[in-house]
Steps between C-alpha positions, in 0.01 A plus 500: 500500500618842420438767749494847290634779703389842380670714287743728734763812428785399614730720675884426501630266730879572463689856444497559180210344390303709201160276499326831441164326521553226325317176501677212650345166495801311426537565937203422569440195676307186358356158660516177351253259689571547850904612375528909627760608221627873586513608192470356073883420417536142476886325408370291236673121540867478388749223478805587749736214395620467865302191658680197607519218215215319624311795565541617821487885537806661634548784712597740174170493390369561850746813450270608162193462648592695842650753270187552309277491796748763715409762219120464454415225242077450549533119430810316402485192275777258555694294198294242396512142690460190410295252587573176430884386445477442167324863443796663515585786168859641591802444731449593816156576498311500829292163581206461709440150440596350875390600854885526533480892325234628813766567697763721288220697305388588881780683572432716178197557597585618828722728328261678281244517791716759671374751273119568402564273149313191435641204326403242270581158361516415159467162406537327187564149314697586176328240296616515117762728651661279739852426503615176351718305685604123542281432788191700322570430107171632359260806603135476545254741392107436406575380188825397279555845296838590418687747661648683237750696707669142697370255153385293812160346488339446813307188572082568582448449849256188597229595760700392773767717456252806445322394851865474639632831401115614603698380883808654417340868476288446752798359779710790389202722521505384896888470561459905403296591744672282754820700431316809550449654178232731489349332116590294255456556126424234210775545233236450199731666241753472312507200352522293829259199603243688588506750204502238263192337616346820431586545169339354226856514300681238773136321609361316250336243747152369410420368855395689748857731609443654101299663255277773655568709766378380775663147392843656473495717804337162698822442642574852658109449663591194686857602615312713626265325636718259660768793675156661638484145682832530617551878581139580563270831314700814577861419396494759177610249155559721219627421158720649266324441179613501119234714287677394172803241406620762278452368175316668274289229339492243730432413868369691762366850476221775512218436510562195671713584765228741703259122482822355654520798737179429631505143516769567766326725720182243507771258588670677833725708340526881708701662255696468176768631364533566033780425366556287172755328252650125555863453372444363156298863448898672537489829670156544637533452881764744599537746197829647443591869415155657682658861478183722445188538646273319187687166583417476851236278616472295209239248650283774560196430308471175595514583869216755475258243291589318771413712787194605322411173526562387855462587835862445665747722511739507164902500443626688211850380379762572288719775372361769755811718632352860520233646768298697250396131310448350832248710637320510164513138550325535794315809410329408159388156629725255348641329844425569860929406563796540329732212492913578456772276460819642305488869625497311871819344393632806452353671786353361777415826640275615167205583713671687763637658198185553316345638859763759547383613118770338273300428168668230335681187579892437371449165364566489141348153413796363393453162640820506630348383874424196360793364618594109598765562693207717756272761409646816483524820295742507218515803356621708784377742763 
């Protein structure tokens, strides 16, 4: 549930500050559920490179995540996690697949809750984008399509191993809030498991996990379902949700997206977050060389079809780095939040920054952060 707060003047809150009556709703604060979020920045999910090899968070991302919350981040998103060993995307990516995790993701979440930030989990199987390895040869996905950008084709999953990984989601779903995170949010984009049961480009099923909507968002509804059993009604699941696989003449797109949208909120899901593109689509996730204002937000339209069309509170990302763009955003109705990830990188303390009346973030979406060795800018500060 959103709670609308009226529209206010606000005054400065530093020295210096030159507001001059300007509207600021990007400060305002927003509820998710029963989740009191203190104001509409949200560090969308990025992969840190810095877990253990089997998965096990280390204390260095603890230090991003205390960082971000120490300067004012609404809701932080951690790297995605996955949830069943043979899930796993990239080297050292963090796992929640074993009760074993609880523990060290509690003392990041201890961390964070010394400021006013809330935290959540993202979870995730990689499916057709899992790594291949000698113990797990071949990925799984709904159905054996190609992956153009590994030439691996995954096997189709039998029902058992959709009501497993239906288990996996919903155990990780509990080991979250067991480690104290505040949410957890469905990775259904990008080309992962979950996004590719959504599609109709990598789900080609005829039973009942395919063919219409409701049949392809089925399993999402009974993770669902089954983590409500676990974790009970309040615990906020939200889902980061691809509006289009980036293609332009195949797979999953407008219209279809905003019916997928609100299959999700029937199903339990308090808020989503746009974003699109799955690797075989190249460059449509995280958009290089975003240097004016006319390429920011570049999921834009799909996230207000969207939010015209639900109820729960709406993410925009991708390619936002200057004020003026988010709080038109915000402003003209295409998202109620704004979801970062590079110009964090770069700057942790962006909102401070943007509070004190800087207007545009440094990052120069170079990519650069993207880095296996541990995220980090690139390009210099």
């Amino acid at each position: 549930m959103i709670i609308l707060s009226m529209v206010i003047i606000v005054q400065p809150a530093f020295p210096g500050m030159t507001y001059q009556g300007m509207i600021l709703m990007l400060f305002e604060h927003i509820d998710i559920r029963c989740l009191h979020i203190q104001n509409r920045f949200v560090r969308s999910a990025s992969h840190e490179w810095m877990a253990q090899e089997d998965g096990t968070p280390t204390p260095a991302i603890g230090d991003i995540y205390e960082d971000l919350a120490k300067h004012e981040i609404g809701l932080i998103i951690s790297g995605y996690s996955y949830v069943r060993s043979s899930g796993r995307s990239s080297q050292h990516q963090q796992g929640i697949y074993d009760d074993r995790f609880i523990g060290p993701y509690k003392q990041i979440t201890e961390r964070v809750h010394k400021y006013d930030s809330k935290i959540a989990l993202q979870v995730v199987h990689g499916g057709r984008q899992a790594l291949v390895t000698p113990e797990y040869p071949q990925t799984m996905a709904p159905s054996a399509v190609k992956d153009s950008s590994s030439c691996k084709t995954p096997r189709a999953m039998t029902e058992e191993q959709i009501l497993g990984t239906i288990e996996d989601f919903a155990q990780a779903v509990r080991r979250a809030q067991e480690a104290g995170f505040d949410a957890v949010q469905l990775h259904v984009a990008h080309g992962f498991l979950l996004s590719s049961f959504i599609s109709p480009y990598t789900n080609r099923r005829t039973d009942d996990w395919g063919g219409s909507v409701e049949n392809r968002t089925r399993i999402i509804a009974r993770i669902i379902i089954r983590a409500r059993e676990l974790v009970g009604q309040d615990f906020p699941i939200m889902a980061k949700m691809n509006a289009t696989d980036g293609f332009e003449d195949k797979g999953l797109d407008a219209p279809e997206c905003v019916e997928i949208a609100v299959a999700l909120e029937r199903a339990g899901v308090c808020a989503i977050e746009v974003s699109g593109g799955i690797l075989e689509a190249g460059e449509v996730m995280s958009r290089p060389g975003i240097n004016a204002p006319e390429k920011e937000a570049y999921f834009k339209d799909y996230a207000r079809m969207v939010k015209q069309a639900v109820g729960i509170p709406v993410m925009l990302v991708g390619g936002m780095r200057s004020r003026a763009v988010m709080e038109k955003m915000l402003e003209g109705g295409y998202a109620d939040m704004v979801a970062l990830s590079r110009p964090f990188i770069r700057e942790p303390e962006l909102v401070v920054k943007f509070r004190k009346g800087v207007l545009e973030a440094e990052c120069t979406s170079c990519n650069g952060c993207f880095d296996e060795s541990g995220m980090k800018c690139n390009s210099g500060r």
